[in-house]
C-alpha positions as CSV (number, residue, x, y, z in Angstrom):
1,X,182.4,-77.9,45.6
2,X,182.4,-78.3,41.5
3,X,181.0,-81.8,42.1
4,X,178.1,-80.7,44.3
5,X,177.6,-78.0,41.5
6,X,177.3,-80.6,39.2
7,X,175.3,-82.7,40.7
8,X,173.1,-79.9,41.7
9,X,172.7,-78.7,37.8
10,X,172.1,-82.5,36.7
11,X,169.1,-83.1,39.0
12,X,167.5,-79.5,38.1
13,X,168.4,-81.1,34.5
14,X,166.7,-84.2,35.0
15,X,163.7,-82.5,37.0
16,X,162.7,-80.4,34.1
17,X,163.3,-83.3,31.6
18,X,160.6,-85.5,33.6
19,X,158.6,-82.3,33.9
20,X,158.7,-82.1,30.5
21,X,158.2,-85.9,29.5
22,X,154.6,-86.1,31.8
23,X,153.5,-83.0,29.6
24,X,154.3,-85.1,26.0
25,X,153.1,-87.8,27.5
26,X,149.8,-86.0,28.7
27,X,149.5,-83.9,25.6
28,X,146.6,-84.0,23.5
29,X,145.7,-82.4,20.5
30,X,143.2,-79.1,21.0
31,X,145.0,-78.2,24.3
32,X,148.8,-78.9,23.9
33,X,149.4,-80.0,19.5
34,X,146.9,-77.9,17.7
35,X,148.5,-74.5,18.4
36,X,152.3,-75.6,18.3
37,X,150.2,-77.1,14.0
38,X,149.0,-73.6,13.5
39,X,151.5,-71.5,14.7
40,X,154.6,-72.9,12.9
41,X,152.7,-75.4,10.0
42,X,149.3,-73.9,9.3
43,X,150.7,-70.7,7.9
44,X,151.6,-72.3,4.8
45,X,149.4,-75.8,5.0
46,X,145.7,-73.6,4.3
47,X,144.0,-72.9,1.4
48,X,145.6,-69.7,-1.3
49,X,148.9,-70.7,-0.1
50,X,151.6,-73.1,-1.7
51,X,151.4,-76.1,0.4
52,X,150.1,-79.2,-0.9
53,X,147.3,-79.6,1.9
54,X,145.8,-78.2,4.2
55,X,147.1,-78.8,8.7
56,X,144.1,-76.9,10.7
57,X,141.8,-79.7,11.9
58,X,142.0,-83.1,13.9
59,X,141.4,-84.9,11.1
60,X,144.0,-82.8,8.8
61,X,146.3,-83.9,11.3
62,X,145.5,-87.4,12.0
63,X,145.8,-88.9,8.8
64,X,149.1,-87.5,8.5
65,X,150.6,-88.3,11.6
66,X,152.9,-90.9,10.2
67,X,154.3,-88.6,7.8
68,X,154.3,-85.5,10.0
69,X,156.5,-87.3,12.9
70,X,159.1,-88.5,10.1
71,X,159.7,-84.7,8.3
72,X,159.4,-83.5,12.4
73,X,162.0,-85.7,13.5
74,X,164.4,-84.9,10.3
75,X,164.2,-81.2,10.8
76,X,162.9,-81.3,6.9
77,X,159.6,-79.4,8.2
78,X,158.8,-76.5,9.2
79,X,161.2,-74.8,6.7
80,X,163.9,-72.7,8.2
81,X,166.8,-72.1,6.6
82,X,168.5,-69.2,8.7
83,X,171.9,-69.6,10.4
84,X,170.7,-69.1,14.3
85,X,174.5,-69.2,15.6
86,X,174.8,-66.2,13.2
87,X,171.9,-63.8,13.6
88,X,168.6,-64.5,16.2
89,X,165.4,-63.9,14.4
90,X,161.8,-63.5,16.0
91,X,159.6,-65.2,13.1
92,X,161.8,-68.4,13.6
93,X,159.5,-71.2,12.1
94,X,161.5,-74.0,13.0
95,X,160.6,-76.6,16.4
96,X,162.8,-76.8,19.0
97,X,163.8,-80.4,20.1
98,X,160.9,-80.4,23.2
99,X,158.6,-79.3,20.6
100,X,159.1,-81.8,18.6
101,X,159.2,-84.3,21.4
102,X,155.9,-83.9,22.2
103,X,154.3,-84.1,18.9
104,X,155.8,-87.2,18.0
105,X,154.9,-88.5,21.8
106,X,151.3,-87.8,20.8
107,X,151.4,-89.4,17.7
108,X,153.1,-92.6,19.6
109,X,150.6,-92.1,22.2
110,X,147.7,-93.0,19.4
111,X,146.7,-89.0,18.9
112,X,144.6,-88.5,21.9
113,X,142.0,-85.2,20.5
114,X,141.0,-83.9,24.2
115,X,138.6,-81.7,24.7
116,X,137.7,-80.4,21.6
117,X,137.3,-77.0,21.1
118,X,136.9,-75.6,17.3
119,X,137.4,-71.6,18.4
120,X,141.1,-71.6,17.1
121,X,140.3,-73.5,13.7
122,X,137.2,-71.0,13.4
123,X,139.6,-67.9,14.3
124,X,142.0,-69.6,11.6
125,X,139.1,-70.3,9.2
126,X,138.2,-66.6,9.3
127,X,141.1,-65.4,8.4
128,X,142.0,-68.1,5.9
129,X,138.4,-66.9,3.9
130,X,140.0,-63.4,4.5
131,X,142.9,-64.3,2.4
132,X,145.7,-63.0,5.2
133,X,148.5,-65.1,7.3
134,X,147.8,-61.9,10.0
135,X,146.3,-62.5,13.3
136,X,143.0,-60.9,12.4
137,X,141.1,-59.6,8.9
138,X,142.6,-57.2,7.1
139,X,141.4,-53.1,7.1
140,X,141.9,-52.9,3.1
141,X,142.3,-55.3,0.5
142,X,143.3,-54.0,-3.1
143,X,143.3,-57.5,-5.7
144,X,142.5,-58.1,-9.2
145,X,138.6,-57.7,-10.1
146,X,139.2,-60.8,-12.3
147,X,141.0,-64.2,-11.9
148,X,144.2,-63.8,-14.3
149,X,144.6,-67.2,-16.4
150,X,148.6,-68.6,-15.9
151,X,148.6,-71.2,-19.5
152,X,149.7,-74.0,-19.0
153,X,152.3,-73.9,-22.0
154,X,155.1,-73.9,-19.5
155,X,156.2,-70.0,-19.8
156,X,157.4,-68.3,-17.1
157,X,155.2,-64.7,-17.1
158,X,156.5,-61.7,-15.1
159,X,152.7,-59.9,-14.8
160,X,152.4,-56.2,-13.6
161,X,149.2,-55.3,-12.6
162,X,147.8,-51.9,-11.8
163,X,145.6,-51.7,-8.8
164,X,144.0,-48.2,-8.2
165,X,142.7,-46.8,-4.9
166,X,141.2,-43.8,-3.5
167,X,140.3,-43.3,0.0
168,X,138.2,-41.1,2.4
169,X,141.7,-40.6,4.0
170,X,145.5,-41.0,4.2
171,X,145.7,-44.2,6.7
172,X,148.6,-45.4,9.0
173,X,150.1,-48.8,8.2
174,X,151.0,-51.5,10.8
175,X,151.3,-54.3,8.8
176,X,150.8,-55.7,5.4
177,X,151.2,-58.6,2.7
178,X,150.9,-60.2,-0.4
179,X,148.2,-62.3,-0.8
180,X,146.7,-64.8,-3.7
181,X,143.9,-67.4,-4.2
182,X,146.6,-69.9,-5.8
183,X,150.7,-69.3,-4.7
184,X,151.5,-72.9,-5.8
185,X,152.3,-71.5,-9.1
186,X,154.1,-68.2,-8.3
187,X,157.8,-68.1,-7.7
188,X,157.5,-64.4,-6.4
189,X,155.3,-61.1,-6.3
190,X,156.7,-57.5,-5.1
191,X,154.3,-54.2,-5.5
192,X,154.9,-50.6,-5.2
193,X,152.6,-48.3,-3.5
194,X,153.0,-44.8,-5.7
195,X,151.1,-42.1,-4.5
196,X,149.2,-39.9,-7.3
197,X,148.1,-36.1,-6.0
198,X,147.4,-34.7,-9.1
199,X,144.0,-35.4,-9.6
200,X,144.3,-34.9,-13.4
201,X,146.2,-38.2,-13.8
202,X,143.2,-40.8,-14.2
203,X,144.1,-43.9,-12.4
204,X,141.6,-46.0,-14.4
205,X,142.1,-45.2,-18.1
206,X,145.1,-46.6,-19.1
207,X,145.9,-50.8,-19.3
208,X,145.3,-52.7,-16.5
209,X,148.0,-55.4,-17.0
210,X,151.4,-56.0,-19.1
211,X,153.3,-59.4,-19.4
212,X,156.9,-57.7,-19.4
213,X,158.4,-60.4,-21.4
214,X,155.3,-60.3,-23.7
215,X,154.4,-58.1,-27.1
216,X,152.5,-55.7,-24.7
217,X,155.4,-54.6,-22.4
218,X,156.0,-51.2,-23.8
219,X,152.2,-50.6,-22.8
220,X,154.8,-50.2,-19.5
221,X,155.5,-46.6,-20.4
222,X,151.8,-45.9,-19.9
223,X,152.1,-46.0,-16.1
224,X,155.2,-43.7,-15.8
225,X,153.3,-40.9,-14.5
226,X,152.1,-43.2,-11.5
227,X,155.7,-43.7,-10.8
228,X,157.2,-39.6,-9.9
229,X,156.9,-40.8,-6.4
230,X,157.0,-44.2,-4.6
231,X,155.3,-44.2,-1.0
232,X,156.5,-48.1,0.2
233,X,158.1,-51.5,-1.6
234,X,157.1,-55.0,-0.5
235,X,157.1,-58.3,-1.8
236,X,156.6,-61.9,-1.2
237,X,158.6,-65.2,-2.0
238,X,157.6,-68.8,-0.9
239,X,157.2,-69.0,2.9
240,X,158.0,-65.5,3.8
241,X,155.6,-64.3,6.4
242,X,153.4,-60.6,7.0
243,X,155.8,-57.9,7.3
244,X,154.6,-56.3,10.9
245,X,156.2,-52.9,12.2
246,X,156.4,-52.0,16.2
247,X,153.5,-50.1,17.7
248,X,155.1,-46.6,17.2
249,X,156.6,-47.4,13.3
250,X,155.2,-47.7,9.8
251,X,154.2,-45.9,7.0
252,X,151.2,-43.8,5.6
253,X,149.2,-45.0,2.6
254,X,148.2,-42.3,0.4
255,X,144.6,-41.1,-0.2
256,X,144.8,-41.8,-3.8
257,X,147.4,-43.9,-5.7
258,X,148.2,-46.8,-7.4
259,X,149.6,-50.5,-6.7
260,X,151.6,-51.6,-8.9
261,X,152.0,-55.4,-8.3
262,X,154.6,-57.9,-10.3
263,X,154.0,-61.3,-10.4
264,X,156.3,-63.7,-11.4
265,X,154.4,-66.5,-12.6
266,X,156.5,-69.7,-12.7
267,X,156.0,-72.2,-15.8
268,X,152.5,-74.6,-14.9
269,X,151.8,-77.7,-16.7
270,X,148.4,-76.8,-16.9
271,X,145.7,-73.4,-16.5
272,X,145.6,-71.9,-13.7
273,X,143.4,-69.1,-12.3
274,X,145.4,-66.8,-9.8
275,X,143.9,-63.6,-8.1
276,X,146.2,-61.9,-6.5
277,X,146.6,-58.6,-4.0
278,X,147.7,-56.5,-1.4
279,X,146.3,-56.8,1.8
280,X,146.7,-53.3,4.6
281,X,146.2,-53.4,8.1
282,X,145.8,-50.0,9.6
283,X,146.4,-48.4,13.6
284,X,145.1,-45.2,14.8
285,X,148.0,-44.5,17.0
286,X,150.2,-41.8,15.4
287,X,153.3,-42.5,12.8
288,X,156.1,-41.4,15.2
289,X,158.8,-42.9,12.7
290,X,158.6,-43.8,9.4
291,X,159.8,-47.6,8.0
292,X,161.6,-47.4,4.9
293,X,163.4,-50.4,2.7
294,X,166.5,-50.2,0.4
295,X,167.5,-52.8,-2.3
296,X,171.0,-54.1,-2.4
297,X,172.5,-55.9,-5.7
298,X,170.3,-57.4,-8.7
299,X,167.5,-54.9,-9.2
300,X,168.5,-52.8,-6.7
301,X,171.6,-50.3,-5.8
302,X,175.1,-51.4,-7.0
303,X,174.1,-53.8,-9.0
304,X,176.8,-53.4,-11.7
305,X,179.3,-53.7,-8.6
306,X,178.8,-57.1,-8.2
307,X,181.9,-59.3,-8.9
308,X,182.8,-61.0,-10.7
309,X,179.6,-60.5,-12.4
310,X,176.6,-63.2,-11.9
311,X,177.9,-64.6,-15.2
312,X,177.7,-68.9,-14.4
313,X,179.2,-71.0,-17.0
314,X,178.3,-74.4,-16.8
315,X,179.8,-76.9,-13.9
316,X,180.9,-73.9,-12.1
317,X,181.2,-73.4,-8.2
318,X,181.3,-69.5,-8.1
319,X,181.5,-66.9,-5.3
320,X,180.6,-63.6,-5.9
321,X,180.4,-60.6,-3.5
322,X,179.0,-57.3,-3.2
323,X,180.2,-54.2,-1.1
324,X,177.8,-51.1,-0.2
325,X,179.1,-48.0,1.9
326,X,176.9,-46.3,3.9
327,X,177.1,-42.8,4.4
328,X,173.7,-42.0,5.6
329,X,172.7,-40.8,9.0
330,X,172.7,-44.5,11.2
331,X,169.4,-46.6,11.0
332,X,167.6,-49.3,12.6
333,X,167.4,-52.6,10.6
334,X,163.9,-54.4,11.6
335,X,163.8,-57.2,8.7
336,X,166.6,-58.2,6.1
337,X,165.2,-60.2,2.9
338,X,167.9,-62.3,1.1
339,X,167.0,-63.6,-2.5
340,X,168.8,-65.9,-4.8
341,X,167.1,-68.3,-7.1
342,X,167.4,-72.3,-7.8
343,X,171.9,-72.6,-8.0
344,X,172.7,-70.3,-5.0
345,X,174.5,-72.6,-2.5
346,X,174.9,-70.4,0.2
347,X,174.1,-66.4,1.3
348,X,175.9,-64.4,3.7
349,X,175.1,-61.0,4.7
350,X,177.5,-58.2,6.9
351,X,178.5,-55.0,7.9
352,X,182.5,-53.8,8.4
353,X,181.8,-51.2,11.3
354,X,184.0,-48.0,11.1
355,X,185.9,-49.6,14.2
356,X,186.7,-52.4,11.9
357,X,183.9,-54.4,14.2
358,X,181.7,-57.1,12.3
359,X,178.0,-56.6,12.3
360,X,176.5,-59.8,11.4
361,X,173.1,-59.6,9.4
362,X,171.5,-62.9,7.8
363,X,173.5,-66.2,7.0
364,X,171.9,-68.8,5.0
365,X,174.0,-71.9,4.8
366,X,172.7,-74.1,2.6
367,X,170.2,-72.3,0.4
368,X,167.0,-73.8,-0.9
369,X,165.1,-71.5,-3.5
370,X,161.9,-73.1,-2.8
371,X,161.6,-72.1,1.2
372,X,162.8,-67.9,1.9
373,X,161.5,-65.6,4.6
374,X,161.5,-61.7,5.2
375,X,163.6,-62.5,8.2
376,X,162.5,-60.5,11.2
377,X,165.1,-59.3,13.3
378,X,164.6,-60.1,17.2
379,X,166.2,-57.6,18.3
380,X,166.8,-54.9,15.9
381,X,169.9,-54.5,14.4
382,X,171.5,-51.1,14.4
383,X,173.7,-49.8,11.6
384,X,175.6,-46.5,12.1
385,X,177.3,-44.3,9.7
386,X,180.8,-45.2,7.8
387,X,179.3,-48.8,8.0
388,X,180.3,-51.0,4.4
389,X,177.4,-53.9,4.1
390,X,178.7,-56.9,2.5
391,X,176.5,-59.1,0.7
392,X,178.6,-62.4,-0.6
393,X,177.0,-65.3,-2.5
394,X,177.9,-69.1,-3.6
395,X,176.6,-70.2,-6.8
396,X,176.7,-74.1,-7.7
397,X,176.1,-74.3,-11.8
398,X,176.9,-77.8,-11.8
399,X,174.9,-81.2,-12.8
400,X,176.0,-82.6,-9.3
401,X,173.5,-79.6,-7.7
402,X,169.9,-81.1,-7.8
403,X,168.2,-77.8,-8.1
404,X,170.2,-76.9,-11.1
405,X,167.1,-76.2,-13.6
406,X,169.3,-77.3,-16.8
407,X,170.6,-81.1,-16.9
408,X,173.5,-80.6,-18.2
409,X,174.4,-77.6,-16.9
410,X,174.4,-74.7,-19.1
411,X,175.4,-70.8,-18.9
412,X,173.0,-69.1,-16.6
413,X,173.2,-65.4,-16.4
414,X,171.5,-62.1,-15.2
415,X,170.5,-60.2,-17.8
416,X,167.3,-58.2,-16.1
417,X,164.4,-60.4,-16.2
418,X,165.3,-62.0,-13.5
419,X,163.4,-65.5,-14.6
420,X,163.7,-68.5,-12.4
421,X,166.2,-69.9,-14.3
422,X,168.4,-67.3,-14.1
423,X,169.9,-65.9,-11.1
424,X,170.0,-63.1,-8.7
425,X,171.8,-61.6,-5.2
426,X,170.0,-59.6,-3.4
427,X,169.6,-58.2,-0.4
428,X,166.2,-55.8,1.0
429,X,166.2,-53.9,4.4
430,X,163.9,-52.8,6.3
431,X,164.5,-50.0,8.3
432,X,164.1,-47.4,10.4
433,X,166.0,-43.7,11.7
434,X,167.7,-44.6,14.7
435,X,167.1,-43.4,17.8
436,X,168.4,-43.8,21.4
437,X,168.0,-46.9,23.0
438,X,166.7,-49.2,19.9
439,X,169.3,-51.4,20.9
440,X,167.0,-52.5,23.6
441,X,163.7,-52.9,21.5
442,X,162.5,-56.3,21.3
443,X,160.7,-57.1,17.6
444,X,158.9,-61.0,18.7
């Protein structure tokens, strides 16, 4: 009986494998290539974003085929560096082994085009001149009226910029994200939306930018009265993807306010013009349950409590770990946002359950500072009361490390400025009040 079993499994086995080797082999670009290219390549290989060159046409593709089946094949490209086994996410960017199959069978097969049809590179186009990663244009876009000028002295800049808005109306938020006309040379960007009722604060006549490492930061202190209230928190780091919220969640944008958007500008060998912004996307369906985000470690809560302290001394391999008790009424996690910088070896996020269960929330194994995500849960993750979230990071301050930015190694701390070449462990949620049966919600 088990061998007729077996045998039974290995044909259907070897049914779908030729199923699935007539499709490589039949594949052609515009019907079967071009939308596995702009689904998991083309959301960083465009224009504005930090990719090298551009993936959205024939010819983009074509004369890169060589080197698109080799960094295919190696599992180099697309970038994803989330522990699957540990936690299932639905904006996985990574190819599955069939995928890749057939998109180096096409490049074997001598990169057959098809029938060519340009509606998905005009749909992509159109949103690429739009400046968004988002399946269509954007409802509201606030961005510097000017191009801001990066030197190229090599200094890193943090840049906060104020962007003010005032609209006919509050609006409902379903999605949103950063967005810039040049992200090669910024290493991250997070903006707060601050809401500003009283109609005696001007949103206009105060400074419009401060380098907060510069001789202007205490111009800072200008914008406190923006800051009473905060409505929402976002950000952006290389390869993270547009923070979207189920048909029933999100937030509401303020009729008047301010942005407040931080750029961290990494060092550039020569001048370079960056615009950058915020773009909204709006629904008309009600608000039924508000998405809020809470900061864990450097920059955010406890960050004192992490031990030993972020304190790296030179051809050091050093752990440290973080431990937050929640008290709160439970919530539903929707995104979790890890962040270290260029030594972190290796992130690891948890909850200890009040039944001494294990809640597992993001594991990255082998860090790489120059490819993160706002990792979207697929299902969401639900984290009651009496729950302690563990946040535990490896740090590898050593010349052995190739990302180490000092040769030799040298002291790195974290003293607050959180530059590049320092370092940071943090850990963003995005969230949600829970409610019955969000176990079963599906977030891809």
């Amino acid at each position: 009986m088990i061998k007729l079993v077996y045998v039974g499994v290995l044909a259907c086995w070897l049914g779908l494998w030729s199923s699935f080797s007539a499709l490589a082999q039949q594949a052609t670009f515009y019907q079967t290539i071009q939308p596995l290219i702009h689904a998991k390549c083309a959301v960083c290989h465009r224009p504005g974003e930090a990719s090298p060159f551009s993936l959205i046409t024939y010819d983009d593709v074509a004369k890169r085929a060589t080197f698109i089946k080799k960094v295919v094949s190696t599992g180099y490209m697309p970038p994803w560096r989330a522990d699957d086994h540990y936690t299932a996410f639905a904006n996985k960017r990574s190819l599955t082994p069939e995928q890749i199959s057939v998109i180096t069978s096409w490049i074997d097969a001598g990169l057959p085009k098809g029938k060519v049809r340009k509606e998905a590179e005009e749909a992509l186009m159109t949103r690429v001149n739009a400046g968004t990663a988002h399946n269509r244009p954007p409802d509201l876009t606030l961005k510097l009226d000017k191009p801001f000028r990066q030197s190229g002295d090599g200094v890193e800049r943090f840049m906060v910029f104020k962007l003010p808005f005032e609209l006919a109306s509050t609006a409902n938020v379903a999605a949103l994200e950063f967005t810039s006309s040049n992200k090669k040379v910024i290493h991250h960007a997070n903006f707060a939306i601050h809401p500003v009722e009283d109609t005696t604060i001007s949103l206009t006549n105060t400074i419009a930018q401060v380098d907060l490492n510069g001789a202007d930061a205490w111009h800072y202190q200008e914008w406190m009265p923006y800051k009473k209230q905060m409505t929402y928190y976002g950000g952006w780091i290389p390869g993270s993807s547009v923070e979207t919220y189920p048909e029933d969640m999100g937030w509401v944008l303020p009729k008047r306010g301010v942005v407040l958007l931080t750029v961290h500008l990494g060092p550039a060998g020569k001048d370079e013009d960056v615009i950058a912004g915020v773009n909204f996307f709006f629904k008309k369906t009600p608000i039924k349950r508000t998405v809020n985000v809470i900061s864990l470690g450097s920059g955010g809560i406890a960050e004192k409590n992490i031990s030993p302290p972020l304190l790296l001394f030179g051809g050091e391999v050093k752990t440290c770990s973080l431990q937050v008790a929640y008290r709160n009424q439970p919530i539903t996690l929707l995104y979790a946002w890890p962040h270290m910088h260029q030594v972190g070896k290796e992130f690891t996020a948890f909850a200890t359950l009040p039944n001494a269960d294990t809640l597992k929330l993001v594991h990255i194994p082998d860090w790489d500072f120059r490819w993160q995500e706002l990792y979207r849960y697929q299902k969401p993750v639900i984290l009651p009361t009496g729950s302690v979230v563990n946040v535990i990071g490896t740090y590898d301050n050593t010349d052995a490390n190739p990302m180490n930015p000092n040769k030799p190694a040298k002291l790195i701390t974290s003293d607050g400025k959180m530059r590049s070449d320092q370092e940071m462990m943090t850990l963003i949620l995005i969230y949600t009040t829970y409610q019955t049966g969000d176990e079963n919600l599906r977030l891809d």
